[in-house]
Each structure stands twice: as structure tokens, then as C-alpha cells.
C-alpha atoms as one frame of an Amber mdcrd trajectory, in Angstrom:
protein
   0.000   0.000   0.000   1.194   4.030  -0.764   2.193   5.370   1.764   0.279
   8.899   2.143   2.254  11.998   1.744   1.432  14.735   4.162   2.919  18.039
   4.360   2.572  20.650   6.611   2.788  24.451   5.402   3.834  25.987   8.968
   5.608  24.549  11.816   4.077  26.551  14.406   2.233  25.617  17.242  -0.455
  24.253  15.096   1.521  22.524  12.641   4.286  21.137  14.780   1.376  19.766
  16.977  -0.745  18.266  13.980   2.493  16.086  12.613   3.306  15.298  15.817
  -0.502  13.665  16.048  -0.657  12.343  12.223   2.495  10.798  12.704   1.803
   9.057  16.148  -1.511   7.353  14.179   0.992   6.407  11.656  -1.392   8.588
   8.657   1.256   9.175   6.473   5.076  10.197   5.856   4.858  14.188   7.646
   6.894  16.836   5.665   7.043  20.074   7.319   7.749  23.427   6.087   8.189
  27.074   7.510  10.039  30.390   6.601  11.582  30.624  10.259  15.183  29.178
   9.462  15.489  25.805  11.657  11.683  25.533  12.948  10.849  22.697  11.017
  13.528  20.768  10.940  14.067  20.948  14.973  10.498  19.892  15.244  10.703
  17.120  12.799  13.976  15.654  14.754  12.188  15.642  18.437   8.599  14.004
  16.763  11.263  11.247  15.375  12.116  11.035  18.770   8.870  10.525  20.421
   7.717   8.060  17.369  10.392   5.500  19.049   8.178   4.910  21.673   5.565
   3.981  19.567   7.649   1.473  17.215   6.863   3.748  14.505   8.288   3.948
  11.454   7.034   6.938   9.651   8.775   9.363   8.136   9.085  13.116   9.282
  11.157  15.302   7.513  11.504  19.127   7.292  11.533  20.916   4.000  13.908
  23.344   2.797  11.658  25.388   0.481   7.613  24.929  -0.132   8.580  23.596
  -3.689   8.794  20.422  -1.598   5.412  19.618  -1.260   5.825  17.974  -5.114
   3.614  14.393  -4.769   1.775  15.630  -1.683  -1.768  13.626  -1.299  -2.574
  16.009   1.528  -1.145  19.697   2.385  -2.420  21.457   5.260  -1.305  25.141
   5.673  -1.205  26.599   9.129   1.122  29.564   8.021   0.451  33.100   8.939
  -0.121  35.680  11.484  -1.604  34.324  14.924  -4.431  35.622  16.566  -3.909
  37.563  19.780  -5.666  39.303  22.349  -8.248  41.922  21.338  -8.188  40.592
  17.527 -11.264  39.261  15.373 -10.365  36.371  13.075 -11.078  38.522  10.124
  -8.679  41.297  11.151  -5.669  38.592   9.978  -7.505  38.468   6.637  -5.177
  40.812   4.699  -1.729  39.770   6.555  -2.559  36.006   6.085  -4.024  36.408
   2.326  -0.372  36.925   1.162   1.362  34.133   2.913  -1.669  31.366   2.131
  -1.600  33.060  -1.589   2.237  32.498  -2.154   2.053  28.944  -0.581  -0.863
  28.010  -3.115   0.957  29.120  -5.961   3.742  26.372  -4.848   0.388  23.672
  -4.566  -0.988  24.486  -8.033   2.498  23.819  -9.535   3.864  21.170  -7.720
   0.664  18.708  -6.917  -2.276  20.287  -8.215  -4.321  17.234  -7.218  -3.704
  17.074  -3.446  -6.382  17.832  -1.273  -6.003  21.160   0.357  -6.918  22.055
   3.929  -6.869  25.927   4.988  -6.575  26.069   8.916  -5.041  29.456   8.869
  -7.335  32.117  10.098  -9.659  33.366   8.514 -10.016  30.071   7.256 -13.300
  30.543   4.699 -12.269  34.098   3.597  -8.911  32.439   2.187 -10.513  29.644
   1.059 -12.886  31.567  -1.207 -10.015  34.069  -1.964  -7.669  31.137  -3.123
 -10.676  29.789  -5.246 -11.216  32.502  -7.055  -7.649  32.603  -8.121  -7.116
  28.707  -8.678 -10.693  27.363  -9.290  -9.461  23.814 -10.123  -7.899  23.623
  -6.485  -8.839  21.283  -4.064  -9.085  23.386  -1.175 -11.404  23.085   1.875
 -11.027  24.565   5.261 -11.227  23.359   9.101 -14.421  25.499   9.102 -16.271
  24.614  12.065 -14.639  21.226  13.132 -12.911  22.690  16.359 -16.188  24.470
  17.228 -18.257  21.845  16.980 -15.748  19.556  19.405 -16.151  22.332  22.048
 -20.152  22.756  21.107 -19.955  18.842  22.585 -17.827  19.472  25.508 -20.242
  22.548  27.025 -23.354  20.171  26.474 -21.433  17.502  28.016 -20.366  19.589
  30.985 -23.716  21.006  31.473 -25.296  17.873  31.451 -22.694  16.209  33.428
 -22.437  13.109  30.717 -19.288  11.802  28.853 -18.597  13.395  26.039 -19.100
  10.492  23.949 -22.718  10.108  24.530 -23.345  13.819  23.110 -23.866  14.716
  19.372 -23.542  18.141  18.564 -22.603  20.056  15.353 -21.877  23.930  14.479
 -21.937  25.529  10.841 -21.717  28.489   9.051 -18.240  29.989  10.030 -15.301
  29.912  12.286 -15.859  33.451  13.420 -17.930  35.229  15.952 -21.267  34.534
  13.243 -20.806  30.985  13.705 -24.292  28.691  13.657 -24.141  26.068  16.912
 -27.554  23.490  16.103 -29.014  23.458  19.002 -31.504  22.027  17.828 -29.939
  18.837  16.228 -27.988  18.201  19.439 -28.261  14.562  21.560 -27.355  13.711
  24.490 -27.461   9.874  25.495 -29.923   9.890  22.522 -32.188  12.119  22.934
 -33.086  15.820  21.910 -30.361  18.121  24.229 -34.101  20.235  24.918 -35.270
  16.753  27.304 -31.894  17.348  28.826 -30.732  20.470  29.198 -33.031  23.632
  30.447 -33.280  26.649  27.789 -30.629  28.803  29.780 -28.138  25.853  29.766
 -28.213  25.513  25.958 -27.781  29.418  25.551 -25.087  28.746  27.915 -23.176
  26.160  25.793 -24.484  28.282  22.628 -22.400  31.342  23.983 -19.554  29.568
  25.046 -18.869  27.846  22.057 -19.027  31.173  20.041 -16.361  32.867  22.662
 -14.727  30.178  23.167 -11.306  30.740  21.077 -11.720  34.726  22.288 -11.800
  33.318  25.740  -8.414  30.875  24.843  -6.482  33.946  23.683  -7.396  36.418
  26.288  -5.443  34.106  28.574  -2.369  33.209  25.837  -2.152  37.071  24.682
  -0.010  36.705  21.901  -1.213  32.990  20.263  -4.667  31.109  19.833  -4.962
  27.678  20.796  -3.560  24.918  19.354  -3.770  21.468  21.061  -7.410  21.296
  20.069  -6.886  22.683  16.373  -4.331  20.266  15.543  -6.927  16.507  16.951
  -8.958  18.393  14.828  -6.467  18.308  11.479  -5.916  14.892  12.358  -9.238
  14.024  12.395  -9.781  15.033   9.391  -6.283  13.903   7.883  -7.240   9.961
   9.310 -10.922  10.192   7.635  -9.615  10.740   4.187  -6.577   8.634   4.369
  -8.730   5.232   6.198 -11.768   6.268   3.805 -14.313   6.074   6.963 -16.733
   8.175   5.476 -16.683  10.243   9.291 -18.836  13.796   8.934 -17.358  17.184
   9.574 -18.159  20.916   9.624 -15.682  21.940   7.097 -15.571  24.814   5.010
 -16.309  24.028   1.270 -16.854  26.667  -1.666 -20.719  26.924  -2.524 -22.048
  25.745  -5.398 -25.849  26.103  -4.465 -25.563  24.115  -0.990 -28.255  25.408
   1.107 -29.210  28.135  -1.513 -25.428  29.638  -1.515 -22.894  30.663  -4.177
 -19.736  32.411  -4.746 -19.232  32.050  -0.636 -17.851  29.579   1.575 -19.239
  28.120   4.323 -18.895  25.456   7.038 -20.953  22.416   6.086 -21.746  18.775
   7.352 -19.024  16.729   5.220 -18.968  13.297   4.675 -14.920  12.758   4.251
 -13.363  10.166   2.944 -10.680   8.744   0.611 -11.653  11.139  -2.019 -11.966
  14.019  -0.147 -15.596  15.663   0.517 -17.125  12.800  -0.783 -20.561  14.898
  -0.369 -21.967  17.457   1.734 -25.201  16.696   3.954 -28.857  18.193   3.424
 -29.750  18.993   6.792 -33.429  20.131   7.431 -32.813  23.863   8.707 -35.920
  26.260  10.628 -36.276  29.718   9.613 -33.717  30.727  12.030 -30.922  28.739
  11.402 -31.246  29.305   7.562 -31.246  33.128   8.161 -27.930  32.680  10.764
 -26.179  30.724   7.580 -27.027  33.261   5.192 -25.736  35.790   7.820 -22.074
  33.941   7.706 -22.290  33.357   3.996 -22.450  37.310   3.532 -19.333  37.908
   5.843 -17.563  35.524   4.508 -17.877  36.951   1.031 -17.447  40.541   2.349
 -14.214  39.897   3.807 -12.862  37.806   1.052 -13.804  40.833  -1.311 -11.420
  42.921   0.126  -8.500  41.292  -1.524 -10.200  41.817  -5.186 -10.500  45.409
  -4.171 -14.378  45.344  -3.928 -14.612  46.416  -0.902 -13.009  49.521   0.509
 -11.447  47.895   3.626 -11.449  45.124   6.774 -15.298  45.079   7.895 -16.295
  47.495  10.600 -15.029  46.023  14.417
């Protein structure tokens, strides 16, 4: 069997912790890249450490230029400007364009086929942005994967249940206009309305919104990280094992859910192909007019690198 070919565009806190997870399942040779001179291949050496104790194999090797992701089945990019304290997603929008924009043009020529994930924020701007350039690219986004793991952990906490007895799932975008479905939750099986009291489930609503403004108020300078990269791995594991596991991830519309020429966060069933499809999901009024909300921000602040729009959205 081929061995997958990972790479990693950004050894940061992200990235470094992502390989280090791929490579511990054993997903794939790891190639890892960044602009800081010796960050990459100092974090490839200590994960080839740690892989002893797990009798693994698996290659990890740092890259000396982005050229290097030639033959890549998957490239993740976690390159660009962190959040910190005070900042909204979007306001990296402009900074980040550039770097995710000059690491795409190294994709399209070198393996044009891979499947492309975006985790750098603000993940569905670029994605749209990079589509609109490349339109052949195969380029999705973490969307709303790490929200919806936290969406579960707040329900599970409120109801005092393990985490793996609770289904929950957020859309729309990883930003501030993000959609948690309440009403599609389940805990131990049933509607999370039987369980949970109406102020709870604002309560875990709320929380999952501020919850990465709530991580970098205490980090200051970084976002978090540990979470982000389970999540990439997650992902990373269902299209490399084909099982076909659903995700929130941010795909470029082509008419899902009445949407086009946006991007948005959508139920994804992933597997060895990629997106394999995305998931109809019976919407109410409300939740339909919350997506649409996150579909026009998205598009707003992608606009601003086509000069459409005169600058980053109001604060």
C-alpha cells in the first residue's frame, strides 16, 4: 500500500502539533515546512524522537523550500499571522491572504491534485479568496470542526455526561457569526431540549461562540492549538482510512443550502476522495437566516482582496 504523503505548510504551534498527532496514528510520511530558518527541521527531529516509543516507522522530515510539497496527497497550511488578544479572526484576513496566496501558488504547480486544507485564520475568507484565483484547487477549510468539538464538551459539561454520549454540530463559520444546532444536538440519545433547560443551551451556545476569544485572552499573543491540531488529524485519518466520518468543514458553494460564490462550514462526509458529499440537513427559519448571515461575511471579507470592498469590515 502508498504510503500517504502529508505536508505541513507551517511549523508553528499548530503545525508542529498536527504532525506530531498524524504521525503518532501512523497517517502518512509528515513533511514540514516554515520560513523561520530551523523551525521545522528541529520539530521534525524531536517528533522522530517521540515516534520511538511507539515502534513507529514513519517518516518526518523538514523541507527546505515549499517547492517540496511535489507528490503531496494532503497539504495542510497553518502559516500566517496568529491571533492575539483583542483581535477578530477577520482582522488577519489581509496579513494572512499573502502568505496562504504564495504557498498556493507552490500547490498548483507542484501537486495540483492534493487535497487542500486551509486552517489558517480566517479560514473561509482564504478559502474563497484562493478559489477565485485557482478554481481547479482542491481546497477546503477546518471550518467549524474545532467548534463543533467544544459545542460537545459545554453540552457535556452542562449535562454532566461523557462526552461520547453527546452529538452536537456547528456551521456556518469559524468566526464570531458561527451557527451552533441546538436544535440537532443529543445527548445519550435524545433531543439536548429533554436534557438540558433553555438557559443551559444558551449557555453552551455562547460559550462555544467565545470560546477561542476566551483561549487567547489568557495566551495574549497565540490562539490555541492542542485542540486545532486533533482536529487536522481528524480530518487527515478520515480521508486517508476512507471512513466516510462527517465534519463541519468549510467548502466553496455551489448552491448548498441556496449559496454561491461564498464559503461556508458544512456537514461533510470525508473520505478517501476528499468531501465525498456534503449533507442536506433540514434547517428552521432561524438557522437558515444565521447561515445566510455567515455566507455574507464571509464573502465581504474575502472581497477585500479583489479590491471590492473599501477595507477590513467594521469592528
Amino acid at each position: 500500500m502508498t504510503i500517504p504523503k502529508i505536508s505541513i505548510l507551517g511549523a508553528g504551534n499548530v503545525g508542529g502539533a498536527a504532525a506530531a498527532a498524524i504521525a503518532t496514528r501512523g497517517l502518512g510520511d509528515v513533511y514540514l515546512y516554515d520560513v523561520v530558518p530551523g523551525l521545522a527541521a528541529g520539530k521534525a527531529m524531536d517528533i522522530r524522537h517521540a515516534l520511538t516509543l511507539f515502534d513507529s516507522d514513519v517518516r518526518v522530515a523538514a523541507c527546505a523550500s515549499a517547492d517540496e510539497v511535489d507528490g503531496s496527497d494532503i497539504v495542510v497550511i497553518t502559516a500566517g499571522r496568529p491571533r492575539r488578544a483583542g483581535m477578530k479572526r477577520r482582522d488577519l484576513f489581509r496579513d494572512n491572504l499573502a502568505v496562504v496566496r504564495g504557498l498556493a501558488e507552490h500547490i498548483a504547480r507542484s501537486c495540483p491534485r492534493a487535497q487542500v486544507l486551509v486552517v489558517t485564520n480566517p479560514a473561509e475568507p482564504l478559502v474563497l479568496a484562493l478559489r477565485r484565483r485557482w478554481p481547479a484547487l482542491n481546497v477546503a477549510s477546518l471550518g467549524c470542526t474545532l467548534d463543533a468539538v467544544r459545542f460537545r464538551r459545554f453540552l457535556a459539561d452542562a449535562a454532566g455526561e461523557p462526552v461520547s454520549r453527546v452529538d452536537g454540530l456547528v456551521i456556518g463559520s469559524h468566526d464570531d457569526h458561527m451557527v451552533p444546532l441546538a436544535g440537532h444536538a443529543a445527548i445519550l440519545g435524545r433531543p439536548v431540549s429533554q436534557v438540558l433547560s433553555p438557559p443551559q443551551i444558551a449557555d453552551a451556545v455562547s460559550r462555544t461562540r467565545q470560546a477561542g476569544a476566551a483561549i487567547v485572552a489568557k495566551l495574549k499573543t497565540r490562539g490555541s492549538w492542542y485542540a486545532a491540531s486533533h482536529c487536522i488529524t481528524a480530518i487527515v485519518k478520515a480521508i486517508v482510512a476512507d471512513t466516510r466520518t462527517v465534519l463541519p468543514l468549510g467548502v466553496p458553494c455551489t448552491g448548498q443550502y441556496g449559496h454561491r460564490s461564498t464559503c461556508l462550514a458544512l456537514p461533510c462526509e470525508l473520505g478517501a476522495n476528499g468531501i465525498e458529499r456534503v449533507l442536506d440537513l433540514a434547517l428552521d427559519d432561524d438557522e437558515r437566516e444565521a447561515l445566510a448571515v455567515c455566507a455574507t461575511e464571509v464573502r465581504r471579507v474575502a472581497d477585500a482582496s479583489d479590491g471590492n470592498a473599501p477595507g477590513p469590515p467594521p469592528q
